[in-house]
DOVEXTI-656795 format. One line per 3 residues: number of its first residue (from 1); their letters; for each residue x, y, z of N, C-alpha, C. Coordinates in steps of 0.2 Angstrom, whole numbers, plus 5000, padded with zeros to 4 digits. Atoms other than C-alpha are relative to their C-alpha. Example, Ala and Ser with C-alpha at 12.3 -4.5 7.8 and 13.67 -1.06 7.14 Angstrom:
BEGIN
1) AS) 5004:4994:5000:5062:4978:5039:5004:5006:5000 | 4996:4994:4999:5068:4995:5036:4996:5005:5003
//
This chain:
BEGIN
1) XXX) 5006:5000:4995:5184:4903:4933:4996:5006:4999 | 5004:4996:5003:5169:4913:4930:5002:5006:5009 | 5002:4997:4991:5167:4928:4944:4990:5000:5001
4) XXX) 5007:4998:4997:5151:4930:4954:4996:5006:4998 | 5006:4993:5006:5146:4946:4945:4997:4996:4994 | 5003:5003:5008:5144:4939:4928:4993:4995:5003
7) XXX) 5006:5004:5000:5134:4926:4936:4993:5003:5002 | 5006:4995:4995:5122:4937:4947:4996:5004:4992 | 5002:4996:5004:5119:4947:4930:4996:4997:4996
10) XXX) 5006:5004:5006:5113:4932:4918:4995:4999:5005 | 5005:5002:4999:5102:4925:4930:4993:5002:5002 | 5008:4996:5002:5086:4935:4927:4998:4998:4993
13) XXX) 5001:5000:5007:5089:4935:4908:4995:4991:4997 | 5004:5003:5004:5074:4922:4902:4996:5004:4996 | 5004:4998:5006:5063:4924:4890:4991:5004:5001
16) XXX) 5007:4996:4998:5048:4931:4901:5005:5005:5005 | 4999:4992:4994:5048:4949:4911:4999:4997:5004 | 5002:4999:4991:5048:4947:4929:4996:5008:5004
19) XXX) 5006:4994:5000:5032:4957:4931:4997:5005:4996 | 5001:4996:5007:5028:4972:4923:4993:4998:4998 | 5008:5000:5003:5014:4976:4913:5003:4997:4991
22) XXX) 4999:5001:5004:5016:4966:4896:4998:5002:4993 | 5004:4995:5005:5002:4975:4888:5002:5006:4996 | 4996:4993:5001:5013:4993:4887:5005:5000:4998
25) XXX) 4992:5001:5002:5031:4985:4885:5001:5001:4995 | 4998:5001:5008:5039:4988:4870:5006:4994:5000 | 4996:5007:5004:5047:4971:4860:5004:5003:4996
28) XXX) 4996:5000:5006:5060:4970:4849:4999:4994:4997 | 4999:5009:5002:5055:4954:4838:5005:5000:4993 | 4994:5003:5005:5068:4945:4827:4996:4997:4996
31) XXX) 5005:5004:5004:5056:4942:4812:5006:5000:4994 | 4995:5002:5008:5063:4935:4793:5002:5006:4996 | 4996:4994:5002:5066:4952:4788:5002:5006:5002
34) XXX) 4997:4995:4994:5072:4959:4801:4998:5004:5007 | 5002:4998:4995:5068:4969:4817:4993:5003:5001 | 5007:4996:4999:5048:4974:4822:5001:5002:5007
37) XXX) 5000:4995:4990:5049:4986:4838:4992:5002:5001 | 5005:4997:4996:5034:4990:4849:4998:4996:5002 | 5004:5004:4995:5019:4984:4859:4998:4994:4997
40) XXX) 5003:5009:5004:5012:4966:4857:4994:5002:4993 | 5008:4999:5003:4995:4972:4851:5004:5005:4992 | 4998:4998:5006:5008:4982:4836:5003:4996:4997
43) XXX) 4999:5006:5004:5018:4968:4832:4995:4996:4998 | 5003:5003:5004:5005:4958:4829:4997:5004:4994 | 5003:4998:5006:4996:4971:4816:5006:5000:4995
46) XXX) 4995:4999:5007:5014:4973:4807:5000:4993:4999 | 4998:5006:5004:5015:4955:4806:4995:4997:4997 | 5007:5004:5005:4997:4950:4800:4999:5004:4992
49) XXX) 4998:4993:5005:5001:4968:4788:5005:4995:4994 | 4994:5002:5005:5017:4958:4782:4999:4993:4999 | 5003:5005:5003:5006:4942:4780:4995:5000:4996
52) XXX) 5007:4999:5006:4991:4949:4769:5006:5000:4994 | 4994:4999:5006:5007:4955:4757:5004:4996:4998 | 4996:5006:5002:5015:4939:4757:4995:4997:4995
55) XXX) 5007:5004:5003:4998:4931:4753:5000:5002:4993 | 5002:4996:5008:4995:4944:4739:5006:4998:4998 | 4995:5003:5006:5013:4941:4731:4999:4993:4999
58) XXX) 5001:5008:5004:5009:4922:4729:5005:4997:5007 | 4994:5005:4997:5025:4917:4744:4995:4996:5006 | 5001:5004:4994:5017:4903:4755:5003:5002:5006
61) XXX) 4996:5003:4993:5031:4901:4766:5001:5005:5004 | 5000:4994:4996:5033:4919:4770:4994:5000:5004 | 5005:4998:4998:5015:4921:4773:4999:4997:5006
64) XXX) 5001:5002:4996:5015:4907:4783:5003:5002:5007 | 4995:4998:4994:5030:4913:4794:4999:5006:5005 | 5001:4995:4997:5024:4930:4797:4993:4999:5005
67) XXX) 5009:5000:4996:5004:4924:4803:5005:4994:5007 | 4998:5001:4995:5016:4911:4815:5005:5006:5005 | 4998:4993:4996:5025:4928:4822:4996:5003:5002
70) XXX) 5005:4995:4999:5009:4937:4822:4995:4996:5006 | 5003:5003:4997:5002:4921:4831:5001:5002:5007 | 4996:4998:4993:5015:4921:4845:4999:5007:5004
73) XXX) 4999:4994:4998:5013:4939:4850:4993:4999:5001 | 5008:5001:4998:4994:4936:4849:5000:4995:5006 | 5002:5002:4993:4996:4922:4864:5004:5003:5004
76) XXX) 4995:4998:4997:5008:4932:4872:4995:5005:5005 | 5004:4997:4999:4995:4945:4872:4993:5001:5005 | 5007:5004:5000:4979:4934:4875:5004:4998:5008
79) XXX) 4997:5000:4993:4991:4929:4892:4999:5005:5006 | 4998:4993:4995:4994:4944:4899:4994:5004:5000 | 5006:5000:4998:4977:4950:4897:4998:4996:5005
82) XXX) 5003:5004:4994:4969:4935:4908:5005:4999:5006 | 4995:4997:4995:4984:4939:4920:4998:5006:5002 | 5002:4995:4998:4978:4954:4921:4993:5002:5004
85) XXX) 5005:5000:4997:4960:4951:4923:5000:4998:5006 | 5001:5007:4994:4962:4937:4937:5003:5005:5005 | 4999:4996:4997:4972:4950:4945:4997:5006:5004
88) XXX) 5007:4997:5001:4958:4962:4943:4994:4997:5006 | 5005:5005:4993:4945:4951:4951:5003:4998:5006 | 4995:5002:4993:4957:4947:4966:4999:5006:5004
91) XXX) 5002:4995:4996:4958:4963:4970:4995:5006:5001 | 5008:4998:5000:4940:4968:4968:4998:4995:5004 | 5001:5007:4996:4938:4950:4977:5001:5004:5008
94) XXX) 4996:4996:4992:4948:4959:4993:4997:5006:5003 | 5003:4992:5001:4940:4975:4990:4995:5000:5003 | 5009:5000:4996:4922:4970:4993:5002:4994:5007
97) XXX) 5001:5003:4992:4927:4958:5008:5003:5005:5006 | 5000:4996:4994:4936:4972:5018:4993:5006:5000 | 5005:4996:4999:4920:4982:5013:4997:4999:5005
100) XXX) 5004:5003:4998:4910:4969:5020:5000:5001:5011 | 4996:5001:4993:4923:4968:5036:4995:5007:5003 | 5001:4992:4998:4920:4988:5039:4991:5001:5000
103) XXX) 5008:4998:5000:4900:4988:5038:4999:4994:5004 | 5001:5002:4992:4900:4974:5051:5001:5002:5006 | 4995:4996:4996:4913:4982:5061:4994:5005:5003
106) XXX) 5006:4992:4997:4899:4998:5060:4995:4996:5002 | 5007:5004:4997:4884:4988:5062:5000:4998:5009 | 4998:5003:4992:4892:4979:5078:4999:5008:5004
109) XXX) 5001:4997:4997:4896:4995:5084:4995:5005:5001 | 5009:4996:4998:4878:5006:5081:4996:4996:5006 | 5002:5003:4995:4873:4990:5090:5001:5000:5007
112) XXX) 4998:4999:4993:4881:4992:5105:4999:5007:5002 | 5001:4995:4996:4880:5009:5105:4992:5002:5003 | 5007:5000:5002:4861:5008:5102:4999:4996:5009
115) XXX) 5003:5004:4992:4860:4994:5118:5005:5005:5008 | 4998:4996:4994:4872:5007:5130:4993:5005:5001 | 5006:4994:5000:4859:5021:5126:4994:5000:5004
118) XXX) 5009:5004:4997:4844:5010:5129:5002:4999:5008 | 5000:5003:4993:4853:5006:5146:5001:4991:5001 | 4998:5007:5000:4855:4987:5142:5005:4998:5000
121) XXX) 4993:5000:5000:4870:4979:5146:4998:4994:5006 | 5002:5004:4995:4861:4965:5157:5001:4993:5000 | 5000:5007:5000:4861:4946:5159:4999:4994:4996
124) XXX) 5003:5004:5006:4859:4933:5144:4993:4999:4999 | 5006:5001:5001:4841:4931:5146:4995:5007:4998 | 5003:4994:5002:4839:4949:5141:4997:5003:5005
127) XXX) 5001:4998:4993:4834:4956:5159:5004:5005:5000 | 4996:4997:4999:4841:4970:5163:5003:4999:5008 | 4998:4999:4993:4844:4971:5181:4999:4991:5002
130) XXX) 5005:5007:4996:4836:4949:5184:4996:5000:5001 | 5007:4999:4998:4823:4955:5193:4995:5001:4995 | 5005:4996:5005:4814:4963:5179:4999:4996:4993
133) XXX) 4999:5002:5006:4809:4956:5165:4998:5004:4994 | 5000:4994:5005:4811:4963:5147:4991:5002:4997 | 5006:5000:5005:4795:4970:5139:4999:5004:4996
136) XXX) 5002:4999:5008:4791:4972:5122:4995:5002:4998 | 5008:4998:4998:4773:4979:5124:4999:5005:4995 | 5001:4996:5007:4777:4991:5110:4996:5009:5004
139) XXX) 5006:4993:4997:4771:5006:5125:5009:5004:5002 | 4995:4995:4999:4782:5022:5127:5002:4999:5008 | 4996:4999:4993:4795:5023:5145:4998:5004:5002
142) XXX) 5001:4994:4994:4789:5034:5158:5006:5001:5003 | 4994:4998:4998:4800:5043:5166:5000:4995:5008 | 5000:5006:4993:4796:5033:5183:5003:4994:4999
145) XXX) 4997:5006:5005:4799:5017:5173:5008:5000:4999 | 4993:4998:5001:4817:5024:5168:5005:5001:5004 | 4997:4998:4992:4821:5031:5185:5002:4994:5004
148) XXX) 4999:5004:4995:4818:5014:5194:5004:4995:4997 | 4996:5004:5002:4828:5004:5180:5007:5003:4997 | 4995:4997:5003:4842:5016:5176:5003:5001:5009
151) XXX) 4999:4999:4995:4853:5019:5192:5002:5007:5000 | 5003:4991:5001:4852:5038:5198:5008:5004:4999 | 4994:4999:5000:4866:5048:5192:5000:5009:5002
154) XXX) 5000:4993:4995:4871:5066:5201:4996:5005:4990 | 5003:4994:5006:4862:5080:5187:5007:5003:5000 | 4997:4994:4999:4873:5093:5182:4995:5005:4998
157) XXX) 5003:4995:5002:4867:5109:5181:5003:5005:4993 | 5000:4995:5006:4866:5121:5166:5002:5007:5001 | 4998:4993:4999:4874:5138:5166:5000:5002:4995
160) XXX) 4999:4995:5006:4868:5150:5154:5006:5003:4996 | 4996:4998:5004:4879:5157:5141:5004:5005:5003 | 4996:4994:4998:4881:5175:5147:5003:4999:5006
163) XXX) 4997:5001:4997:4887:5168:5161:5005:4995:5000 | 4992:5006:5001:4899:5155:5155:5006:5006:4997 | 4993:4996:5004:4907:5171:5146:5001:5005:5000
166) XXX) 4998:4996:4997:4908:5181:5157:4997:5007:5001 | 5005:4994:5002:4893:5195:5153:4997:5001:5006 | 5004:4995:4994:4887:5207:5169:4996:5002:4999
169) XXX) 5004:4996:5004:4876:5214:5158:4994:4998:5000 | 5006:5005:5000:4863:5202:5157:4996:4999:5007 | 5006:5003:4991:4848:5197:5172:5004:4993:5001
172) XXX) 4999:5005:5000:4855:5180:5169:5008:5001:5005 | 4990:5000:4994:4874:5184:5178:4998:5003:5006 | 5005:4996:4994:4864:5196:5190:5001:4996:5005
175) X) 5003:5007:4995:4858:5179:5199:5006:4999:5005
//
């Protein structure tokens, strides 16, 4: 009877990575004369390398063997490439929509703060108070006009400098 370790250990062992960058990895392939180590994009040049030289010696069947090994690593490659692009575009896809998110987000809120400022905050028909209606006349607010549409809020007064900090010295603290 097998144990539960042995098993848990095979079960990752396929013939693809589970993730990872494929592009970087280094291979060990099992070619006809033996082991080529490194990256895809190197296996392929040793084995296109070790298919000109079959070529030039006259062996078909080698040449042949090595351009299908040089092939294999070339789809391998050509995969994990557009894997990577699509990935790429996804999260440049994501990217520019939570842009989009955050420059409405601002918008909205310039806009609201733009309608507090202005005093507007009034009733769907664009009135501020109901009585009043909006106007658009394109002519500057008197202070009159502002006063009778703004509700009156206590002033506060200003106290000069030398007197917020504490100077006797000055006419201003005198008072």
């Amino acid at each position: 009877m097998r144990s539960s370790k042995s098993r848990s250990r095979n079960k990752n062992r396929n013939n693809r990575p589970s993730g990872g960058n494929i592009v970087n990895r280094v291979f060990d392939s099992s070619g006809p004369d033996g082991k080529v180590r490194g990256t895809p994009q190197q296996i392929i040049d040793k084995y296109t390398q070790l298919h000109r030289d079959a070529q030039l010696a006259g062996d078909r069947v080698d040449a042949e063997n090595y351009a299908q090994h040089a092939e294999h690593y070339l789809r391998m490659l050509a995969e994990a490439q557009r894997e990577m692009e699509k990935s790429r575009e996804k999260q440049e896809k994501e990217q520019r929509d939570r842009q989009a998110e955050r420059d409405r987000e601002r918008s909205e809120r310039l806009r609201a703060q733009e309608d507090a400022s202005n005093g507007e905050g009034g009733d769907d028909n664009g009135n501020d108070e109901g009585d009043q209606p909006s106007s658009d006349s394109g002519l500057v607010e008197t202070p009159e006009e502002s006063a009778q549409a703004a509700p009156k809020r206590p002033r506060r007064r200003r106290t000069p400098k030398a007197e917020q900090q504490g100077d006797s010295d000055t006419p201003a603290a005198a008072e």
